[in-house]
N, C-alpha and C positions, 0 to 999 in steps of 0.2 A: 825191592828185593833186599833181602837181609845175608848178611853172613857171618861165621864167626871166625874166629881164632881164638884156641884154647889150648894152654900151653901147660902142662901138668898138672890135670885137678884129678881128686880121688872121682872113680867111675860113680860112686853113690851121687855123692856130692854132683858132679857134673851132668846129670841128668835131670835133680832137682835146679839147678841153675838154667840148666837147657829149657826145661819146659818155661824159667820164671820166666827168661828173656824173650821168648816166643808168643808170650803172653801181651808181655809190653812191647815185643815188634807190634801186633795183632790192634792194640789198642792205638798205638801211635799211626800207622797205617789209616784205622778209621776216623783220625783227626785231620788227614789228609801229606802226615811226613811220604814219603817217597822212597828218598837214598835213605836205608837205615842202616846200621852195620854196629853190632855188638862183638866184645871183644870179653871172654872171659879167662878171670889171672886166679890163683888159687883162693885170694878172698874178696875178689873185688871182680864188679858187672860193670865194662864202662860201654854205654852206649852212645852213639854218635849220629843223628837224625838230620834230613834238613828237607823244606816244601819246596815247590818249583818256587825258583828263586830267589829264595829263602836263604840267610848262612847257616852253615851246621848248626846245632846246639847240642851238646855233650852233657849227660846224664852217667852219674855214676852212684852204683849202689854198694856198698860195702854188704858182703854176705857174710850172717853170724860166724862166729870162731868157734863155736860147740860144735857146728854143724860140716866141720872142716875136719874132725879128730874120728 
């Protein structure tokens, strides 16, 4: 199960963000992660995954700065 928390991103922007992360829950998912939980900040996706039993592993994507304005 995924979730997020998004704290002040333009609605454009945050939709494009939305679906990337959704994308890569989706994939991670079919690797066999479990707990996944992404956290989106106005230019940064961190996502935080982890398999049964497994310790989390934390992935974070810096989102373009043109794509912010």
């Amino acid at each position: 199960m995924a979730f997020m928390n998004t704290p002040a991103v333009q609605p454009s922007m945050m939709s494009r963000a939305k679906k990337l992360a959704e994308r890569i829950v989706a994939s991670m998912q079919a690797q066999g992660y479990l707990d996944i939980e992404f956290i989106l900040t106005e230019g940064q996706l961190k996502i935080v995954a982890s398999k049964t039993g497994g310790a989390p592993q934390t992935l974070y994507l810096m989102l373009p700065e043109r794509a912010l304005r």
